[in-house]
N, CA, C and O of each residue as an XYZ file, in Angstrom:
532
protein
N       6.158    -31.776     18.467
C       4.926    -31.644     19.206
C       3.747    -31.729     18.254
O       3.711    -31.438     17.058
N       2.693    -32.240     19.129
C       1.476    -32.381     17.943
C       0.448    -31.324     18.055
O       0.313    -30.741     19.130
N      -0.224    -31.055     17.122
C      -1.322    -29.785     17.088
C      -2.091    -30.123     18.827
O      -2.103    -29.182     19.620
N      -2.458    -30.979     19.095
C      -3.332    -31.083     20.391
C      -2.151    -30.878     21.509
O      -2.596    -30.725     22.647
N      -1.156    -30.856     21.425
C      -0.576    -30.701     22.436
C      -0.503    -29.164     22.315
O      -0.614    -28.505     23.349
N      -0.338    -28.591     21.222
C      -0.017    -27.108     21.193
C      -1.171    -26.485     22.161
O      -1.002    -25.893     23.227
N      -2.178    -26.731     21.607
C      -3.295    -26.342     22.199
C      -3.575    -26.431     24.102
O      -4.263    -25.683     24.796
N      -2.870    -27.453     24.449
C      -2.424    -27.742     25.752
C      -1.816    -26.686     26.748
O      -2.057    -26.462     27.934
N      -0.845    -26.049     25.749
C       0.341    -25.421     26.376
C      -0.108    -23.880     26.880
O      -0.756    -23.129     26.150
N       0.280    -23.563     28.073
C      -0.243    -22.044     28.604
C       0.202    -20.762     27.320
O      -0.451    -19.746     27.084
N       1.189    -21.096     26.798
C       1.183    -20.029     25.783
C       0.967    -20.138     24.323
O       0.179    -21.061     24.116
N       1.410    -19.476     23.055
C       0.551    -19.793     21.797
C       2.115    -19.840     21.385
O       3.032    -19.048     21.607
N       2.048    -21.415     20.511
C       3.277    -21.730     19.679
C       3.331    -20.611     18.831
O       2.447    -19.761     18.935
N       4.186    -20.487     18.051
C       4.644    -19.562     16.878
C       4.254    -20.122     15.778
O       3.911    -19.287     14.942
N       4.166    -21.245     15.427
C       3.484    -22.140     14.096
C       2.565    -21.934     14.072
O       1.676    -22.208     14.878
N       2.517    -20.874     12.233
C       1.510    -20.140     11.881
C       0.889    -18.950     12.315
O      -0.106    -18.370     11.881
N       1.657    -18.687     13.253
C       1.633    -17.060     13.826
C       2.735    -16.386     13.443
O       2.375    -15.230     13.219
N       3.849    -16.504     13.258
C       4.856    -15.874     12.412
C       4.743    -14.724     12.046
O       5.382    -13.792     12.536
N       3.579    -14.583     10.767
C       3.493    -13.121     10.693
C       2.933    -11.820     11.449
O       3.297    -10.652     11.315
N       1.746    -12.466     12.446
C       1.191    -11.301     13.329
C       1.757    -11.611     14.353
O       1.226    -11.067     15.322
N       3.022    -12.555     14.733
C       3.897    -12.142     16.150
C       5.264    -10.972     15.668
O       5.812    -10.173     16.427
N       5.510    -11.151     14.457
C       6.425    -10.195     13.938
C       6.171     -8.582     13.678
O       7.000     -7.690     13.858
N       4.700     -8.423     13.173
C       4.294     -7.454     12.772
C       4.140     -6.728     14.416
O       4.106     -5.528     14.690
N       4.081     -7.657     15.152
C       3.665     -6.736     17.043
C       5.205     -6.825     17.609
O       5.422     -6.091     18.573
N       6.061     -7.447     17.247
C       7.562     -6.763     17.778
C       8.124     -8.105     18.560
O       9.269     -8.223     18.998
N       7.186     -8.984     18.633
C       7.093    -10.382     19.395
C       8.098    -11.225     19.199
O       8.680    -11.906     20.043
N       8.390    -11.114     17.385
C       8.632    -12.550     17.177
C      10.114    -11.963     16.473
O       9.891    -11.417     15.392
N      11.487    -11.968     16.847
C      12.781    -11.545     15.924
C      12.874    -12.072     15.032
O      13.187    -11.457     14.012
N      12.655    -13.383     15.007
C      13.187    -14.360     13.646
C      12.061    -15.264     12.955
O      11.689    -16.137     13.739
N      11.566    -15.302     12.018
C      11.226    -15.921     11.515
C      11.663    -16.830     10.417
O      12.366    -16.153      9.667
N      11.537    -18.451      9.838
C      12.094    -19.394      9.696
C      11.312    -20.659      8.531
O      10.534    -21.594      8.718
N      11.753    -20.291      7.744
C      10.997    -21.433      6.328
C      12.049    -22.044      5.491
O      12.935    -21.385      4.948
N      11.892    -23.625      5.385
C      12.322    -24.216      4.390
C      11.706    -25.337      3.779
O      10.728    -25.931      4.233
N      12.489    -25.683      2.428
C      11.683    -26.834      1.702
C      12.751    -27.164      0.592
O      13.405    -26.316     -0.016
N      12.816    -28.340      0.445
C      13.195    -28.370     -0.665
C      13.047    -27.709     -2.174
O      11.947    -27.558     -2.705
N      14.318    -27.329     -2.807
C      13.865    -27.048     -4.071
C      13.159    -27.458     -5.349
O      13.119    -28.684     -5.454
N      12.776    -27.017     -6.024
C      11.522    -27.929     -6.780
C      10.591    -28.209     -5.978
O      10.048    -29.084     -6.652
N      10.077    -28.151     -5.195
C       8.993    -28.944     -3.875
C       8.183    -28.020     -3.361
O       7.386    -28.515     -2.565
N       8.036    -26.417     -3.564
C       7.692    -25.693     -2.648
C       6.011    -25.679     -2.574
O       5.200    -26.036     -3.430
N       5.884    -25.356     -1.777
C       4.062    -25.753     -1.416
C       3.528    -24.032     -1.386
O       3.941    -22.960     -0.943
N       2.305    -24.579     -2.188
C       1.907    -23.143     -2.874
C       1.524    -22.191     -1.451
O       2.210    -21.218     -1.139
N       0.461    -22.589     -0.749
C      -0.193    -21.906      0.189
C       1.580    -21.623      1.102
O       1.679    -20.408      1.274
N       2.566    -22.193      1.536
C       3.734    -21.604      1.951
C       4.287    -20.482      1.458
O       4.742    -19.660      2.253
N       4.352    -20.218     -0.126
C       4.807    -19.179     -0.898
C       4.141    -18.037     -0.809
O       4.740    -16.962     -0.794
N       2.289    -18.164     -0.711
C       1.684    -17.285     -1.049
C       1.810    -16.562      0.686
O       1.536    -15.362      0.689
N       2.122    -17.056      1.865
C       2.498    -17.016      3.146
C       3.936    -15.847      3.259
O       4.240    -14.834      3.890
N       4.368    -16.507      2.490
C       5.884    -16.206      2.189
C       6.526    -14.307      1.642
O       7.478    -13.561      1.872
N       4.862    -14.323      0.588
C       4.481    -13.022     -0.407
C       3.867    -12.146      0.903
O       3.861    -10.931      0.706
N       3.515    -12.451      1.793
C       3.082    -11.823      2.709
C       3.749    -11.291      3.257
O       3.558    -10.081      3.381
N       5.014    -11.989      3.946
C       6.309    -11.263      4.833
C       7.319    -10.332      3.627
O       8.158     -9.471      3.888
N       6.918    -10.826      2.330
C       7.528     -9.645      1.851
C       7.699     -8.659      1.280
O       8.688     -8.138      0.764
N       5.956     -8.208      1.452
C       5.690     -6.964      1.415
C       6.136     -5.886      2.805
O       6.366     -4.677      2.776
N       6.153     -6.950      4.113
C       6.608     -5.605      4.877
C       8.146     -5.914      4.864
O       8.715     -5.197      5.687
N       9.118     -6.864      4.105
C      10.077     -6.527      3.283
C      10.395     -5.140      2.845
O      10.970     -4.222      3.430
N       9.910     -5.226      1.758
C       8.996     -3.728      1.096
C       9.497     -2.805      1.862
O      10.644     -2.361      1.906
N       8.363     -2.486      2.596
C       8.063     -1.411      3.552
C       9.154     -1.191      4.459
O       9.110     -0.109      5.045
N      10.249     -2.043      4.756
C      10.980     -1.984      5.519
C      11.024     -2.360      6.948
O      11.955     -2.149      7.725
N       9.412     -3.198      7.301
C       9.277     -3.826      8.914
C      10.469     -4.924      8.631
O      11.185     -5.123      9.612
N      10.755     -5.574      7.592
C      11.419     -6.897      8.056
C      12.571     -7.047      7.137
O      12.672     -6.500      6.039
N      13.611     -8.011      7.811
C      14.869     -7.719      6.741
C      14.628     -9.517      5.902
O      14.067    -10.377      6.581
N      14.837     -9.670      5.275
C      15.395    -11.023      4.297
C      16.311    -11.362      3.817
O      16.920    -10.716      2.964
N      16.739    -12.831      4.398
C      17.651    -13.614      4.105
C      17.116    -15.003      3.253
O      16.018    -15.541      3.398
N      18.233    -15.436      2.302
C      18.089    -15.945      1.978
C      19.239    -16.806      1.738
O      20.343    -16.318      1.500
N      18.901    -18.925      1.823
C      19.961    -19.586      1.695
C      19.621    -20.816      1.411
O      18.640    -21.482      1.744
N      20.876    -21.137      0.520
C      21.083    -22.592      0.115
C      22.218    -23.651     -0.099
O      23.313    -23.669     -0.662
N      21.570    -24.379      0.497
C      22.498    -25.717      0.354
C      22.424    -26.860      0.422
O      21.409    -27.339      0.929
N      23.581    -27.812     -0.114
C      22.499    -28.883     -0.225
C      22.401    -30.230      0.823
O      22.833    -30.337      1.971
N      21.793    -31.043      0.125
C      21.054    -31.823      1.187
C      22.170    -32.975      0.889
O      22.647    -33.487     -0.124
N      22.368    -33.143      2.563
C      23.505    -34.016      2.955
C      23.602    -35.488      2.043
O      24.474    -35.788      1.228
N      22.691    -36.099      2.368
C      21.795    -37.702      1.588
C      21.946    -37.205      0.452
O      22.593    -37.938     -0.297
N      21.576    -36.146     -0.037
C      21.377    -36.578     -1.537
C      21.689    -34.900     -2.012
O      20.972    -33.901     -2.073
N      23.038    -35.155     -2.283
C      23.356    -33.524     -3.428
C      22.867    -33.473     -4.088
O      22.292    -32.390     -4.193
N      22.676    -34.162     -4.808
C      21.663    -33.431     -6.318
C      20.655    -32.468     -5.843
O      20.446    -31.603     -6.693
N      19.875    -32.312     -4.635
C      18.611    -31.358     -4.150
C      19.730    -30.592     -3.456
O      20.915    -30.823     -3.215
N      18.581    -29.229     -3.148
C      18.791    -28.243     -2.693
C      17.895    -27.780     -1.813
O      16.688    -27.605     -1.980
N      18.790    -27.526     -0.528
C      17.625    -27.240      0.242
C      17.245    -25.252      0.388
O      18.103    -24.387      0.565
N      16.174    -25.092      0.285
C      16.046    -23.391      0.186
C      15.465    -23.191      1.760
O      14.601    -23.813      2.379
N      16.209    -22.198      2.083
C      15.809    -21.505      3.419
C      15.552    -19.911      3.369
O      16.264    -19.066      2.826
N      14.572    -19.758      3.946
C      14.436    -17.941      3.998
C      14.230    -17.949      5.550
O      13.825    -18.811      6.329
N      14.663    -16.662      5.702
C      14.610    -16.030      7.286
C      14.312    -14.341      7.275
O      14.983    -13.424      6.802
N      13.053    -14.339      7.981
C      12.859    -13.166      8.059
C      13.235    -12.531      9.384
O      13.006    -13.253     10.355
N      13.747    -11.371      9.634
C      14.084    -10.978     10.905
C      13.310     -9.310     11.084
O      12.878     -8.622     10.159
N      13.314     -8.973     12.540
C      13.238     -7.623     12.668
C      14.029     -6.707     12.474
O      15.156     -7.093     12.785
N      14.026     -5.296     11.982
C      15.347     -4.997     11.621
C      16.396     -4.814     12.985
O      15.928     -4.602     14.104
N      17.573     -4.903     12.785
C      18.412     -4.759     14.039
C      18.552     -6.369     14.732
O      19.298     -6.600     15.684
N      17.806     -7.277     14.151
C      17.815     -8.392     14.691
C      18.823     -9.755     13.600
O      18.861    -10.912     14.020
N      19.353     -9.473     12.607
C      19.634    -10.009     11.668
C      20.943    -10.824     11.751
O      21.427    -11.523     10.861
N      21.550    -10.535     13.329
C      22.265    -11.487     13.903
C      22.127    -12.884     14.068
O      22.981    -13.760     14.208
N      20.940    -12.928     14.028
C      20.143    -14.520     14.616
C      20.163    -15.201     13.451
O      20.047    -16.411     13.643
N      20.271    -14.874     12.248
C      20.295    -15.976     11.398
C      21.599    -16.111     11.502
O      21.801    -17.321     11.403
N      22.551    -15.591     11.637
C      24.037    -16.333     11.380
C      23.799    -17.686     12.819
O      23.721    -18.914     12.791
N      23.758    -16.775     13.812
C      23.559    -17.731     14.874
C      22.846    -18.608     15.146
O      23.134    -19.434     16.012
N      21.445    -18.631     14.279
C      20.565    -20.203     14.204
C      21.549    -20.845     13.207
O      21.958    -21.930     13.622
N      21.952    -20.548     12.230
C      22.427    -21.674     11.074
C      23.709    -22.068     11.839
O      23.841    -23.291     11.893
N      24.695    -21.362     12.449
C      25.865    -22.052     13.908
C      25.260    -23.088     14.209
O      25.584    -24.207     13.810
N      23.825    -22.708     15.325
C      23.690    -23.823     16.225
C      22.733    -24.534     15.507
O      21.780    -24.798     16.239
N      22.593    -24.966     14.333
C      22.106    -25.906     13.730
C      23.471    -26.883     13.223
O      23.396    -28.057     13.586
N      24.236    -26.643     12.724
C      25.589    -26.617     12.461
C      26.407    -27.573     13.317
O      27.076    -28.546     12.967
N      26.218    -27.122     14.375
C      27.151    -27.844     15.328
C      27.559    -29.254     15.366
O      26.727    -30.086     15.004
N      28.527    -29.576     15.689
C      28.261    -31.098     15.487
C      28.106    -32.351     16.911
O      28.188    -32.182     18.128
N      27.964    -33.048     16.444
C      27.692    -33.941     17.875
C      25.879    -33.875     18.430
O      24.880    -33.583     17.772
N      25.982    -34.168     19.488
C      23.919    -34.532     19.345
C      23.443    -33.504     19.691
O      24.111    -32.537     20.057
N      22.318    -33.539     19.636
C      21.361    -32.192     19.967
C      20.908    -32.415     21.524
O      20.394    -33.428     21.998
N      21.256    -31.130     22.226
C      20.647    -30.849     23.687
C      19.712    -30.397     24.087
O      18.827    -29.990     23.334
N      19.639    -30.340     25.308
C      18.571    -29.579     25.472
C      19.396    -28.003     26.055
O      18.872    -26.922     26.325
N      20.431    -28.298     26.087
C      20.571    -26.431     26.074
C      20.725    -26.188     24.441
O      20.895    -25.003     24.153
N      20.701    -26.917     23.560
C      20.642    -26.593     22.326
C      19.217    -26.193     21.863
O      19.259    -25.145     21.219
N      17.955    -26.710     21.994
C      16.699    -26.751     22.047
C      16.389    -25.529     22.662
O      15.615    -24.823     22.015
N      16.902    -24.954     24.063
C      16.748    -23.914     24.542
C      17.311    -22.672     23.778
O      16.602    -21.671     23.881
N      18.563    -22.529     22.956
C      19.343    -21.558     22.516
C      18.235    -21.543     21.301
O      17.719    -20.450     21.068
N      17.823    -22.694     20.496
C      17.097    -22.530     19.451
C      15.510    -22.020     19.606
O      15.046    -21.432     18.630
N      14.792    -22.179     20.582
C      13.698    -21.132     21.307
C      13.957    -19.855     21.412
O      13.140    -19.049     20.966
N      15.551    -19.273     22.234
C      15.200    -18.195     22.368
C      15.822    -17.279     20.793
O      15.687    -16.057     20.737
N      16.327    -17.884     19.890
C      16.945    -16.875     19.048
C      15.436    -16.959     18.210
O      15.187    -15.963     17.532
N      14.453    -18.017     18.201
C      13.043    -17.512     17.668
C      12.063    -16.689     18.412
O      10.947    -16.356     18.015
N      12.417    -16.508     19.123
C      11.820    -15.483     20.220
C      10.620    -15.894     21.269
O       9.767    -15.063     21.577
N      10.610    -17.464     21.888
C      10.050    -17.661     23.042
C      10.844    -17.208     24.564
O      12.061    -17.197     24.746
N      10.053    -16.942     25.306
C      10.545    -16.621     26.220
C      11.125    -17.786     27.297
O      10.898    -18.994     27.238
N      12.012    -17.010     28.385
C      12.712    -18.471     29.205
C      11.383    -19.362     29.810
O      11.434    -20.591     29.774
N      10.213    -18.670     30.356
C       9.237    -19.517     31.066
C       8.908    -20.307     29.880
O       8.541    -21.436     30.205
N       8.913    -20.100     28.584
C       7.800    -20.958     27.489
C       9.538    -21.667     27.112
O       9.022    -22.690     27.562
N      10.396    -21.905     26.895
C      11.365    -22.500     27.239
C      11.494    -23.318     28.363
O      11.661    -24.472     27.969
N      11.495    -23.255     29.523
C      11.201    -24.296     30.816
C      10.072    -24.709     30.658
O       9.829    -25.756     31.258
N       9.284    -24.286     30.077
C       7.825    -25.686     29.763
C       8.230    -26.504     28.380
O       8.280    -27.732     28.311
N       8.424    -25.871     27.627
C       9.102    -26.747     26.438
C       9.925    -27.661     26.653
O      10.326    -28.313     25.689
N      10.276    -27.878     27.637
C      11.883    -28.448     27.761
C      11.712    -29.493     28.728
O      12.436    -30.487     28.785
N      10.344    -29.155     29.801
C      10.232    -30.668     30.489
C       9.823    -31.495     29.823
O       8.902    -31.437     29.008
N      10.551    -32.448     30.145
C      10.842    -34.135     30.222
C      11.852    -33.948     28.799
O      11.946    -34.970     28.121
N      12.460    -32.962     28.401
C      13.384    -33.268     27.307
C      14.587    -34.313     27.175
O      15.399    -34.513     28.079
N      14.593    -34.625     26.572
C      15.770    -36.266     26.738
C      17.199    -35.575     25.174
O      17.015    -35.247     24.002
N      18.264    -35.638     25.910
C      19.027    -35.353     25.217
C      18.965    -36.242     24.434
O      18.840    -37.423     24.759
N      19.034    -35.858     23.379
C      19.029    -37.167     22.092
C      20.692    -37.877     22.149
O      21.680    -37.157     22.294
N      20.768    -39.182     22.028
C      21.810    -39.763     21.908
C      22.867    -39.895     20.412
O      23.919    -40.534     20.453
């Protein structure tokens, strides 16, 4: 989706809200990656943010790597921040990322709600979705 469409939509995407939908109880999972060697500064300094309430104990951290299908030599780095008690969802996003065969739209839907949109912002997300072939 493109920034003007976000803006479209009756509710507020999660891109770039991450940290003040987490800090209000909103958001279970939160979700960053990049290649290694590659990381983009203003992402990190983003990054130093979620983990101070690390710290404090609002949020749990995960961390993972592996590498990139095309080309082993890179590594891809993933962090996931969760609420505490919520730390199920990363096993279960990296599953249904995992899976094999094409991506659905009940896949698209499972991957909304383990980031924490709701089913109505899910049934708007999802019209005109075209199962990918």
């Amino acid at each position: 989706m493109q920034p003007e469409t976000f803006r479209s939509l009756p509710y507020l995407v999660h891109t770039n809200r991450e940290l003040g939908l987490m800090l209000r109880g909103v958001k279970p999972l939160a979700v960053f990656g990049w290649i290694e060697g590659h990381e983009i500064d203003f992402v990190l300094r983003y990054l130093r943010m979620f983990d101070r309430h690390v710290t404090a104990g609002r949020f749990v951290k995960h961390e993972r790597v592996c590498r990139v299908h095309q080309l082993p030599h890179l590594s891809y780095f993933q962090v996931y921040y969760t609420l505490p008690g919520q730390e199920w969802r990363v096993g279960a996003y990296v599953e249904l990322l995992g899976l094999p065969g094409r991506w659905t739209a009940a896949r698209e839907r499972r991957l909304g709600e383990l980031l924490g949109y709701e089913d109505w912002q899910n049934d708007i997300h999802l019209q005109g979705f075209k199962d990918a072939s």
